[in-house]
C-alpha positions as CSV (number, residue, x, y, z in Angstrom):
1,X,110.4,208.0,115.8
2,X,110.9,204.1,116.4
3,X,108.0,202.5,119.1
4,X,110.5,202.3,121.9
5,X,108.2,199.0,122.9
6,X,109.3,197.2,119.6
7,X,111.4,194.2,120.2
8,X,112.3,193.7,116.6
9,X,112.0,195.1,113.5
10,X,109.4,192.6,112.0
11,X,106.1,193.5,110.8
12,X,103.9,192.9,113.8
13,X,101.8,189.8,113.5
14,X,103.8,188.4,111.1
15,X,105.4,184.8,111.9
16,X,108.5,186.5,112.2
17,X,107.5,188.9,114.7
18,X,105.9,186.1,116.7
19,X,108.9,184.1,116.8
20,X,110.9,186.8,118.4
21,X,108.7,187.7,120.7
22,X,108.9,184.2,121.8
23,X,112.2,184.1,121.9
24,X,112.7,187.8,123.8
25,X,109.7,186.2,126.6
26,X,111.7,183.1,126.8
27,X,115.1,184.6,127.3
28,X,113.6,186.8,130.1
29,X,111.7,183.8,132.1
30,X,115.0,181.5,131.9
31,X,117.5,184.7,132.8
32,X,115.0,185.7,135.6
33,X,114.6,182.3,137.1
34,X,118.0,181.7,136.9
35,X,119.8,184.3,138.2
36,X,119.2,183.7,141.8
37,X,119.4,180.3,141.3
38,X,122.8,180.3,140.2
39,X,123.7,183.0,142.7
40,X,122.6,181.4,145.4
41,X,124.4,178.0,144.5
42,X,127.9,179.8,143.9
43,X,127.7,182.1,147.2
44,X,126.6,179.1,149.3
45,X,129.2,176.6,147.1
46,X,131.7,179.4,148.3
47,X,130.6,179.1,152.1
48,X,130.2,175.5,152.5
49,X,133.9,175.0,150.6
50,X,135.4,177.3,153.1
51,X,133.6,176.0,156.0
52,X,134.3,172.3,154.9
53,X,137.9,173.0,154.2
54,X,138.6,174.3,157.5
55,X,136.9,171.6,159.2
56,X,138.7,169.0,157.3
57,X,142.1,171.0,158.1
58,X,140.8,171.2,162.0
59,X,140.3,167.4,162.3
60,X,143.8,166.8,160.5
61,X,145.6,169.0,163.0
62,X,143.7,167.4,165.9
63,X,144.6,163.8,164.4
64,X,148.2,165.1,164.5
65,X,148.0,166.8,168.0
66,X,146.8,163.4,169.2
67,X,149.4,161.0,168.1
68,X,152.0,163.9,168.7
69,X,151.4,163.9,172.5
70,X,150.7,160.1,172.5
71,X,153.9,159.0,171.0
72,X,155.4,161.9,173.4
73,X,153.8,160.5,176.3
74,X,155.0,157.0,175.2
75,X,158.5,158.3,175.0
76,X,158.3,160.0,178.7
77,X,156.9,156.9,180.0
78,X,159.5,155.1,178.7
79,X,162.7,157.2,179.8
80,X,161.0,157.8,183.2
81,X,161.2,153.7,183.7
82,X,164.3,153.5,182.9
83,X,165.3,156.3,184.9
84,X,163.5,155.4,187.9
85,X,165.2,151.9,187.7
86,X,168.8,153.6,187.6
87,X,168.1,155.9,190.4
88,X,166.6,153.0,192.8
89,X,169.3,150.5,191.6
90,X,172.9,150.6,192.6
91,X,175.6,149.6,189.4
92,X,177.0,146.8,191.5
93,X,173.4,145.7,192.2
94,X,172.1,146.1,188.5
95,X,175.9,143.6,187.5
96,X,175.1,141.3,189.9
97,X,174.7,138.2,188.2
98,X,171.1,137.8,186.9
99,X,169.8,141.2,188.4
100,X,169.2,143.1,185.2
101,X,167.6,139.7,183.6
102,X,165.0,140.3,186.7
103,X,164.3,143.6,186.3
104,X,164.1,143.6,182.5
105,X,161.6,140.9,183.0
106,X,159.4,143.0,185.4
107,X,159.8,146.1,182.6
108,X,158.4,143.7,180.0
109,X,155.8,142.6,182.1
110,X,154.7,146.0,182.9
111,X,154.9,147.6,179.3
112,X,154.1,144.9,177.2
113,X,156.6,143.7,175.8
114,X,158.2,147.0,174.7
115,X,161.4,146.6,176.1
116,X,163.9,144.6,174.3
117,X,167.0,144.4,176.0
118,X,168.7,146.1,179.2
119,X,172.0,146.6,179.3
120,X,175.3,148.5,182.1
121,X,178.0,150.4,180.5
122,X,180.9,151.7,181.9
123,X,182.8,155.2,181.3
124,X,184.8,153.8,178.7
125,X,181.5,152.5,176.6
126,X,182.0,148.7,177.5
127,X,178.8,146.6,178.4
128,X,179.6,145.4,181.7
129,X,176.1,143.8,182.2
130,X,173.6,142.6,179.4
131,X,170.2,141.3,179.8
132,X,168.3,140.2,176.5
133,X,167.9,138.1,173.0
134,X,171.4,138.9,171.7
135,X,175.0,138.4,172.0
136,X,176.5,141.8,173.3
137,X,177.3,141.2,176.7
138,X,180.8,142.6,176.0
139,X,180.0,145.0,173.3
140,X,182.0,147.9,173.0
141,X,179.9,151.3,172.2
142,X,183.2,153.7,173.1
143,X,182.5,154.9,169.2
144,X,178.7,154.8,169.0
145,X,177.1,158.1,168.3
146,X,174.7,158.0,171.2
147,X,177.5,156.9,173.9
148,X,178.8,160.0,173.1
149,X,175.6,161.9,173.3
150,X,174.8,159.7,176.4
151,X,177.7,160.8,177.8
152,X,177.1,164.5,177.7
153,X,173.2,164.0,179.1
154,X,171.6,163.0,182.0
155,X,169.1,161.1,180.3
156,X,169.2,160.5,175.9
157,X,167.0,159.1,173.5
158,X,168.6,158.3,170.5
159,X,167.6,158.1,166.6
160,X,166.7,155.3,164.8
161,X,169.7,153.3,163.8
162,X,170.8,149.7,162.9
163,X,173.7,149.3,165.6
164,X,175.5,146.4,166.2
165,X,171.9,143.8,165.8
166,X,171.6,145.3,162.5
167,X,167.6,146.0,163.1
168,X,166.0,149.3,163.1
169,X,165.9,150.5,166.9
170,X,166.7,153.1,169.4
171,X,167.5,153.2,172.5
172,X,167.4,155.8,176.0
173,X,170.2,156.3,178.0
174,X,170.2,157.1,181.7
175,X,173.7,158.7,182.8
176,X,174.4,158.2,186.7
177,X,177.7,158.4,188.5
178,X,180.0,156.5,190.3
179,X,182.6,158.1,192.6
180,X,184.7,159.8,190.0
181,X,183.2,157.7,186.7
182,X,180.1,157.9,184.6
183,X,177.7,154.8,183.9
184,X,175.0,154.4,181.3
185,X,171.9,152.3,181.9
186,X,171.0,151.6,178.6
187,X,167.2,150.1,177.3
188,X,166.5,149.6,174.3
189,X,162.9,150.3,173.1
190,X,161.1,147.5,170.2
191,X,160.6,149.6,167.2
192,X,157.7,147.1,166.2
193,X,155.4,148.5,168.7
194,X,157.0,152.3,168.8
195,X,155.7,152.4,164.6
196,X,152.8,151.3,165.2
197,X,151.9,154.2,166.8
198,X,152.6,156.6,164.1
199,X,151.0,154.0,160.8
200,X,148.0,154.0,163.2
201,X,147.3,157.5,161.5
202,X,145.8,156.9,158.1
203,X,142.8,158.9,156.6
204,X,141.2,158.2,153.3
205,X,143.6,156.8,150.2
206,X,146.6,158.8,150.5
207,X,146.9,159.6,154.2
208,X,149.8,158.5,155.7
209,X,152.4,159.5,158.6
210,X,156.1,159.0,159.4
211,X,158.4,160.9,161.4
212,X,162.0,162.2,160.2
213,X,165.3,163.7,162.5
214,X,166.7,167.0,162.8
215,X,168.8,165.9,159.6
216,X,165.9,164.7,157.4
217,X,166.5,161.2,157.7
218,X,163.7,159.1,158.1
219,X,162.9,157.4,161.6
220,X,160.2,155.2,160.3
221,X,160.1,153.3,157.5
222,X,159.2,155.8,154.5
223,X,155.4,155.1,153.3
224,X,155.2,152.8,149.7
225,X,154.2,154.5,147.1
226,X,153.9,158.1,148.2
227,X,155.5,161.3,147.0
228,X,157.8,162.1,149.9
229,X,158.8,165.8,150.1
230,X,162.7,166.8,150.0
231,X,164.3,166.2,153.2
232,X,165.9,169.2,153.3
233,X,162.0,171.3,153.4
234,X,161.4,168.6,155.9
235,X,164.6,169.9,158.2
236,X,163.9,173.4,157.8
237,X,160.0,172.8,159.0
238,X,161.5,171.0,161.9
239,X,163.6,174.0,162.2
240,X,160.4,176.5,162.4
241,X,158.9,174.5,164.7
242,X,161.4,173.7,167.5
243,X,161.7,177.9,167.5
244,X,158.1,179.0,166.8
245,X,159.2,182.1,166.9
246,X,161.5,181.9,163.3
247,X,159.5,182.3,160.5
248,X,159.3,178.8,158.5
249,X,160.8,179.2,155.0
250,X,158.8,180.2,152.3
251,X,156.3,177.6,150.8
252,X,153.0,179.1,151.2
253,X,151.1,180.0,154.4
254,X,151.4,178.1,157.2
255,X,149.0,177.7,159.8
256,X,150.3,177.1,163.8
257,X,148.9,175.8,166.8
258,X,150.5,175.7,169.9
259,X,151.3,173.3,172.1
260,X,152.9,172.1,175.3
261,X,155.8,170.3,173.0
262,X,156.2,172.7,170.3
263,X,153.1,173.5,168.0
264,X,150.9,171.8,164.9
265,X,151.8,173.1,161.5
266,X,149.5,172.8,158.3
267,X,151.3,173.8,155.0
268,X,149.5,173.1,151.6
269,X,151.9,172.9,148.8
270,X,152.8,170.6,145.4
271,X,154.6,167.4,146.3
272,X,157.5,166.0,144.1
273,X,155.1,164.7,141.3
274,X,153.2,168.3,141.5
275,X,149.7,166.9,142.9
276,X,148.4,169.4,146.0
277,X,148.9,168.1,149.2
278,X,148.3,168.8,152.9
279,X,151.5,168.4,155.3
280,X,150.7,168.2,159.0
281,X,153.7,168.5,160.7
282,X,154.3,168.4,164.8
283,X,157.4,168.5,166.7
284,X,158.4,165.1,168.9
285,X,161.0,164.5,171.4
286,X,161.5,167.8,172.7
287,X,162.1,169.1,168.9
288,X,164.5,166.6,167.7
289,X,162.0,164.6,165.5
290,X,159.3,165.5,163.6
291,X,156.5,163.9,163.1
292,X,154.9,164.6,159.6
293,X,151.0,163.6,157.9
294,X,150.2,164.1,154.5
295,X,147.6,163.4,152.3
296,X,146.7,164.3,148.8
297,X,144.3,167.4,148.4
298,X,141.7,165.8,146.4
299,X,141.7,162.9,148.7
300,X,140.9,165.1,151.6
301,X,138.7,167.0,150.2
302,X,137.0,164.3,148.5
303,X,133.4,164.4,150.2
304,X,133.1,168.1,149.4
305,X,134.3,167.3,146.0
306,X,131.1,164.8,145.7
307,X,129.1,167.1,147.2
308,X,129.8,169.7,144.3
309,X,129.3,167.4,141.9
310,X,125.9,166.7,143.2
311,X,124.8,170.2,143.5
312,X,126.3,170.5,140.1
313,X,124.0,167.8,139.0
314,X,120.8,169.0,140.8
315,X,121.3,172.6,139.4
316,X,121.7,171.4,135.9
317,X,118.7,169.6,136.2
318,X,116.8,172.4,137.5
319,X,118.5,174.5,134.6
320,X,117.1,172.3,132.5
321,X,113.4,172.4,134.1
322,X,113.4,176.1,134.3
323,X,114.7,175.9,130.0
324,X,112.1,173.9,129.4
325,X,109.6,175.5,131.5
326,X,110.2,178.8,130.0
327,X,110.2,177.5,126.5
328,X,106.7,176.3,127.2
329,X,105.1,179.1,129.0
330,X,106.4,181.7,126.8
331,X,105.2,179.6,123.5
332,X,102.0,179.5,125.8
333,X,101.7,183.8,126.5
334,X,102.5,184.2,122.5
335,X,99.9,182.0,121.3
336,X,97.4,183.8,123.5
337,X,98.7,186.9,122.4
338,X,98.9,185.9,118.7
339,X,95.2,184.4,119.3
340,X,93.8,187.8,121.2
341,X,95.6,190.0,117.9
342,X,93.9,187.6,115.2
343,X,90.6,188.1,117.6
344,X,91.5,192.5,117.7
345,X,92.1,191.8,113.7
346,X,88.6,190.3,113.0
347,X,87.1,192.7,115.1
348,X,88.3,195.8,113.3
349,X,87.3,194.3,110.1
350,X,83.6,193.5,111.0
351,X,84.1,197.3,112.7
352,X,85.2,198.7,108.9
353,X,82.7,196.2,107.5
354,X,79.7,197.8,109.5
355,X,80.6,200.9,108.8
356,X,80.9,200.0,105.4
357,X,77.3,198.5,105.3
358,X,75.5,201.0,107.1
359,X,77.1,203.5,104.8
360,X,76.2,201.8,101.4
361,X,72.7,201.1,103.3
362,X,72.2,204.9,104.0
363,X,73.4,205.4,100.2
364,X,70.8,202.7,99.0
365,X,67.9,203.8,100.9
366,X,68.6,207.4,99.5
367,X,68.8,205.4,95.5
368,X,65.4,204.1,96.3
369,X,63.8,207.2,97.7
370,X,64.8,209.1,94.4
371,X,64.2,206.0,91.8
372,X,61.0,205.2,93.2
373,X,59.6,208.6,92.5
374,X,60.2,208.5,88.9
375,X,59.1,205.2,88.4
376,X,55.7,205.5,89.9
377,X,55.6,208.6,87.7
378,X,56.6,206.4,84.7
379,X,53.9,203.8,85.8
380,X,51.0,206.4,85.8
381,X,52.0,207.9,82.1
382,X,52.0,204.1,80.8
383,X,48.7,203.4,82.0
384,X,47.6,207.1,81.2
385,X,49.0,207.0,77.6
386,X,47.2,203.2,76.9
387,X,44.0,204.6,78.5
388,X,44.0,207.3,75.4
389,X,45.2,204.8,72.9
390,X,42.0,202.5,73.7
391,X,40.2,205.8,72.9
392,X,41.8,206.7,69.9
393,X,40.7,205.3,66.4
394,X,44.7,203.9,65.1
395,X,45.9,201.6,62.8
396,X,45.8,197.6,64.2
397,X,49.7,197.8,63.4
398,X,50.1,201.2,65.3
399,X,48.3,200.0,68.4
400,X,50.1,196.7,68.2
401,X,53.4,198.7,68.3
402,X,51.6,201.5,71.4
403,X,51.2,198.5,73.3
404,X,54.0,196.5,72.8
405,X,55.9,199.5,74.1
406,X,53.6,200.1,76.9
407,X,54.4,196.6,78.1
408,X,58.0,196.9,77.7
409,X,57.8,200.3,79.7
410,X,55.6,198.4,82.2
411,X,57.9,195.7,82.4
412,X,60.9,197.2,83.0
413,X,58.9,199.9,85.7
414,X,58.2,196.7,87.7
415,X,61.8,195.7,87.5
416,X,63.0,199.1,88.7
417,X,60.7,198.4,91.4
418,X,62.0,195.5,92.9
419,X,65.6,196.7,92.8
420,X,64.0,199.6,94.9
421,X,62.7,197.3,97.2
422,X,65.8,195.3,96.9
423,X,67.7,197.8,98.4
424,X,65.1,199.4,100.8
425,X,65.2,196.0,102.5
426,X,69.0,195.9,102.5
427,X,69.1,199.2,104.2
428,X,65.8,199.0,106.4
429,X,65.9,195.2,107.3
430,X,62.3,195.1,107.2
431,X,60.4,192.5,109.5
432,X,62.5,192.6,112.3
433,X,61.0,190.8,114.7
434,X,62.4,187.7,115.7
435,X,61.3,184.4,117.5
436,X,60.9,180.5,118.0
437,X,61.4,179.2,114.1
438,X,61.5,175.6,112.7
439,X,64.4,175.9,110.2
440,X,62.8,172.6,108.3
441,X,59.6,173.9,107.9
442,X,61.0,177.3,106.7
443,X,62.9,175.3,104.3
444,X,60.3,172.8,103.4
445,X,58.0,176.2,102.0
446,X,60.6,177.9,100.6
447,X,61.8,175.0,98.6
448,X,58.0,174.3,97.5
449,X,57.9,178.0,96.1
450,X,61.0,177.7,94.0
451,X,60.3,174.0,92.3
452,X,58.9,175.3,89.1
453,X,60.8,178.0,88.6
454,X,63.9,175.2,89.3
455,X,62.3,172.6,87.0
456,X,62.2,175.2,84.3
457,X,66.1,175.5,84.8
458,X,66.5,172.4,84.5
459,X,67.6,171.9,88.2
460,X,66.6,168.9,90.6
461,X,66.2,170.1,94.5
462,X,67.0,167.5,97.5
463,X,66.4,167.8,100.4
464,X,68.3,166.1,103.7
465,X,66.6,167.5,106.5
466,X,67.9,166.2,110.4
467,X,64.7,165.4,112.6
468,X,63.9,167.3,115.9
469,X,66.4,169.9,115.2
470,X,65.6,172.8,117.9
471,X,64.2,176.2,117.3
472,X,66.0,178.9,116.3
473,X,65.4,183.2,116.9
474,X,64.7,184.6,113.6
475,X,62.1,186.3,111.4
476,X,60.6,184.1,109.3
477,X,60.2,186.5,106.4
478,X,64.2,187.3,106.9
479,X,64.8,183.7,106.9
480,X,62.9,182.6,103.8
481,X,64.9,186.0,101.8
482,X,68.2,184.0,102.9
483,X,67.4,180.9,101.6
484,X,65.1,181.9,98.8
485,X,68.8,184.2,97.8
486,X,70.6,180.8,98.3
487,X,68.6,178.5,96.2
488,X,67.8,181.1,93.6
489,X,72.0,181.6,93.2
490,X,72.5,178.0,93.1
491,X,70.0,177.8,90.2
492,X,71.5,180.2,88.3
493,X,74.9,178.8,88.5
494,X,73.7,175.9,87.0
495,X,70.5,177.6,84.0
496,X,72.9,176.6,81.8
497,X,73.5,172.6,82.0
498,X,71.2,171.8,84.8
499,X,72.2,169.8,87.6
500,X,71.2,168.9,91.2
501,X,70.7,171.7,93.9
502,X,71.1,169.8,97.7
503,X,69.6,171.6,100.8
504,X,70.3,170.1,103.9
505,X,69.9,170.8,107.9
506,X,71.7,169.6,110.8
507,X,73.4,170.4,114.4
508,X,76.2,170.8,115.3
509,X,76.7,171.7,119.1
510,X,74.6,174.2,119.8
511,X,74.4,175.4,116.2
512,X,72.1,174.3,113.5
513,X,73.8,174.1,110.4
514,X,71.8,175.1,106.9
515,X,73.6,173.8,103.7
516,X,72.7,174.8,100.0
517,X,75.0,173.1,97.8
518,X,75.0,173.6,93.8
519,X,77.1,171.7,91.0
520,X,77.6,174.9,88.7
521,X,81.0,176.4,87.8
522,X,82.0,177.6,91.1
523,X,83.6,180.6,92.1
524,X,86.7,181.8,91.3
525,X,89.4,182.3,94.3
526,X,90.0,186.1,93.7
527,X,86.2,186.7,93.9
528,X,85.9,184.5,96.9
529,X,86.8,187.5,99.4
530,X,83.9,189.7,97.5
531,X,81.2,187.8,97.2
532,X,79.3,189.6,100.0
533,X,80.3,192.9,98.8
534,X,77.0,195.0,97.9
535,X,76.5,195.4,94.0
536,X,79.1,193.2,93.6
537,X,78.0,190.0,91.4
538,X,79.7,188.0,88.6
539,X,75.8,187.4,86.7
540,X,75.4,189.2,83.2
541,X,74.6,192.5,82.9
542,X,70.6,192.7,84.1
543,X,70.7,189.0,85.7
544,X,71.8,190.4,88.7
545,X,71.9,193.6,91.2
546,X,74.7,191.7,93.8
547,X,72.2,192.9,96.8
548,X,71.6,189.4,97.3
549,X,74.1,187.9,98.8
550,X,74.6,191.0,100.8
551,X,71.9,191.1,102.2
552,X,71.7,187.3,103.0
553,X,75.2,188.5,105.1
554,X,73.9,191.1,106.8
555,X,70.4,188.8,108.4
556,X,72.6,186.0,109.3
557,X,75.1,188.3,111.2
558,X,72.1,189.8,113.1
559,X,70.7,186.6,114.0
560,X,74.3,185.8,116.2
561,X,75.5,183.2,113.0
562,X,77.8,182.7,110.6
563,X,78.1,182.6,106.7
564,X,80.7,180.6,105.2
565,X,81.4,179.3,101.4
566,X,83.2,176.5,100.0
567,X,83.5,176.5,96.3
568,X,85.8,175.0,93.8
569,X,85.6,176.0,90.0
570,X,83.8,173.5,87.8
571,X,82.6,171.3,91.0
572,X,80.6,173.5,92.3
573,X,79.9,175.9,95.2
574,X,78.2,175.2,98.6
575,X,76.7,177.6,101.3
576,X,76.5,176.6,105.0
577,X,74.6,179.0,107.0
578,X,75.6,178.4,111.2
579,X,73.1,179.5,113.3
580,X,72.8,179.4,116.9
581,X,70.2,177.3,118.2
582,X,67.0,178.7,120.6
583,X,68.1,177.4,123.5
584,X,71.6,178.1,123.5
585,X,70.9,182.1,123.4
586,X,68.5,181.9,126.0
């Protein structure tokens, strides 16, 4: 059954296996952080866009309201001076000679200027009075559109139209009667001032206004440049409008506000060239005009669009932080987790390794116990045997040969012996006791001891020994079998050619640092890893027992140091031998 926990299929502790795991940690850190980053952005993007929107479609329809029931007032205003002046005026007062130049005057006065001209006519559409800049004192307007509208009204405001002056204008008509007949008081209103009011609206770029009839036809001049919606839409709106209660035809949802002239209408919808656009339309003069304000979507909205863009920028930043930021920390947790498995790793080896040695140090101790038995029995006969030979009348050449072999039996009973000791040391540690020791002096005596036997080699020993390096905790017995093991090795690498043996001290840290370096043939790679194996040795057969190096491992581990080895074949090999100084395990 497949470890559930497994996040891929690599070996664990491999490279491979690391990278992944790296890769899952930083995938979770990036997904977790931004999730509600991302969330929170879109839901409150979605809030403030709908909030935003409505506000900018509030102030439009307010902008419209405004100028709708301004240029409405301005029309009342208007028709209520002109009908005040016919009701307070008789006809043959107002074409007396010079009357309606008066009161025009006094109109002009009071309004500014917005009255152009005054002017009397008769049941039959002639002008029988004119007061004002042009020639129509006897025009006839018996087949003029708004005579005949005029006719049919108490009081008329007509449409934009050229007329006989051949400028844009309109004009309002008062009807009043005279005995059996019908006369029109007739003003006509400067457009100049009248379209001012409605190019006064403009918002942003593409903002602009302009007001249309009943038929579509434009009553201001048409704004430059913009895409002007069909006239027909633009009637039917009009339509909708005058008669809230008709639905308006069908070009997307429209959204109405009531008021005392008709109501405010806010239609979104593609103009000729396809662009999104807002049309805010209001009815004017009792429902006969309307007056219309678009502006192109993106222009309106163009503040939240910079907002979004901002956010947009700030959150890809942050993505970016939050990227890196997980890239970092989860490179960080692996490393501490690759770092705390190398750690677990070494510890189960030196685990397996003590095992290991106290095993083979149980099995030596029990190789000495039974060797040493024999041996000392072997020792007795020899000197037994060469006590009865000294007795016994032989041969010289028989006793030569007795003792020769006694000697060799001797000889190699001594050397039995010392691998017995050898190995009861290994497995006992004898001389345990530790304390304050001067490394140089340990190596200064252990280095005297070995001269001759080093000169005889052929082998030079240097020494290059740091002053005042501090104590270390060690028994000095133990410490002179590790270098005595060192320097012996180092000798024997080099019996055969000779060659310079270098012992040196040093600190580092809180570490002093013991060297032995040699110029023999090194040590191969693949017995690198062995080296401090028990029994295992690369000497001759009967040069060596390969306890030594063992053992050498074993007191430098229980001292708290370290053993390392750095050897490359036909250079040489050196030892450096870490241990921790007094004070730093205090």
């Amino acid at each position: 059954m497949k470890n559930p926990l497994r996040l891929s299929p690599e070996e664990p502790h491999s490279p491979r296996y690391y990278r992944s795991l790296r890769r899952a940690i930083a995938v979770i850190i990036i997904l977790v952080s931004l999730t509600p980053l991302v969330l929170v952005a879109a839901i409150s993007s979605s809030q403030f866009r709908e909030s935003y929107e409505a506000k900018v479609l509030e102030q439009l329809r307010e902008v419209v309201l405004k100028h709708q029931q301004l240029i409405d007032f301005f029309l009342r205003e208007k028709r209520g001076e002109v009908r005040s002046l016919a009701r307070s005026t008789s006809l043959d007062d107002l074409c007396a000679p010079g009357r309606l130049g008066e009161e025009l005057q006094l109109l002009q006065e009071e309004m500014q200027g917005v009255f152009v001209d005054l002017g009397v006519v008769d049941a039959q559409g002639r002008q029988r009075a004119y007061a004002g800049p042009f020639q129509l004192g006897e025009a006839d307007y018996s087949g003029a559109d708004w005579f005949r509208e005029a006719a049919r009204s108490e009081v008329f405001i007509s449409d934009v139209f050229l007329g006989l002056r051949g400028l844009p204008h309109f004009i309002i008509a008062v009807r009043q009667r005279r005995g059996d007949e019908n006369w029109i008081l007739r003003a006509t209103i400067d457009f100049v001032a009248f379209n001012s009011l409605v190019e006064s609206i403009r918002i942003g770029r593409t903002g602009t206004a302009y007001i249309v009839n009943g038929e579509g036809r434009f009553q201001t001049p048409a704004p430059r440049g913009a895409a002007l919606p069909d006239t027909g839409w633009l009637a039917a709106q009009l339509g909708a409008l005058a008669a809230p209660a008709a639905p308006a035809p069908g070009f997307g949802p429209a959204l109405v506000q009531g008021t005392d002239a008709g109501a405010v209408s806010v239609v979104e919808r593609p103009d000729p060239q396809g662009a999104d656009t807002i049309y805010v339309m209001a009815p004017l003069k009792e429902g006969r005009w309307l007056l219309v304000y678009q502006q192109a979507r993106a222009d309106a909205y163009a503040t939240l669009h910079s907002a979004r863009r901002n956010v947009l920028v700030v959150l890809g930043l942050g993505a970016a932080a939050i990227v890196v930021m997980g890239l970092w920390l989860s490179a960080r947790v692996v490393r501490s987790i690759e770092a705390a498995d190398t750690e677990r790793a070494m510890m189960n080896e030196q685990v397996i390794e003590a095992g290991k040695m106290a095993s083979v140090g149980e099995l030596a101790a029990g190789i000495a116990h039974e060797i040493n038995n024999p041996v000392a029995i072997m020792l007795e006969e020899a000197g037994w045997v060469g006590d009865v030979c000294a007795d016994l009348e032989l041969p010289e050449a028989e006793r030569a040969d007795i003792e020769k072999s006694l000697a060799q039996i001797r000889t190699q009973g001594r050397r039995c012996r010392e691998i017995t000791h050898k190995l009861l040391s290994f497995a006992r540690k004898i001389d345990p006791v530790a304390r304050p020791l001067d490394v140089n002096a340990v190596v200064s005596e252990v280095v005297g001891l070995s001269e001759k036997r080093a000169r005889y080699s052929g082998v030079d020993l240097s020494l290059s020994l740091a002053p005042e390096l501090p104590p270390v905790l060690a028994s000095p017995s133990e410490m002179q079998q590790v270098l005595l093991n060192l320097i012996n090795n180092a000798v024997d690498a080099m019996s055969q050619r000779g060659g310079l043996v270098q012992i040196s001290t040093r600190r580092e840290g809180d570490e002093v640092v013991l060297g032995v370096a040699d110029q023999g043939e090194g040590i191969p790679k693949a017995n690198l890893a062995r080296i401090f194996e028990p029994f295992f040795t690369t000497k001759p057969v009967g040069k060596g027992t390969g306890l030594g190096l063992s053992i050498v491992y074993g007191i430098v581990q229980k001292m708290g140091g370290d053993i390392e080895v750095q050897s490359q074949q036909h250079e040489g090999t050196t030892f450096l031998v870490r241990l921790p100084a007094g004070e730093a395990r205090q």
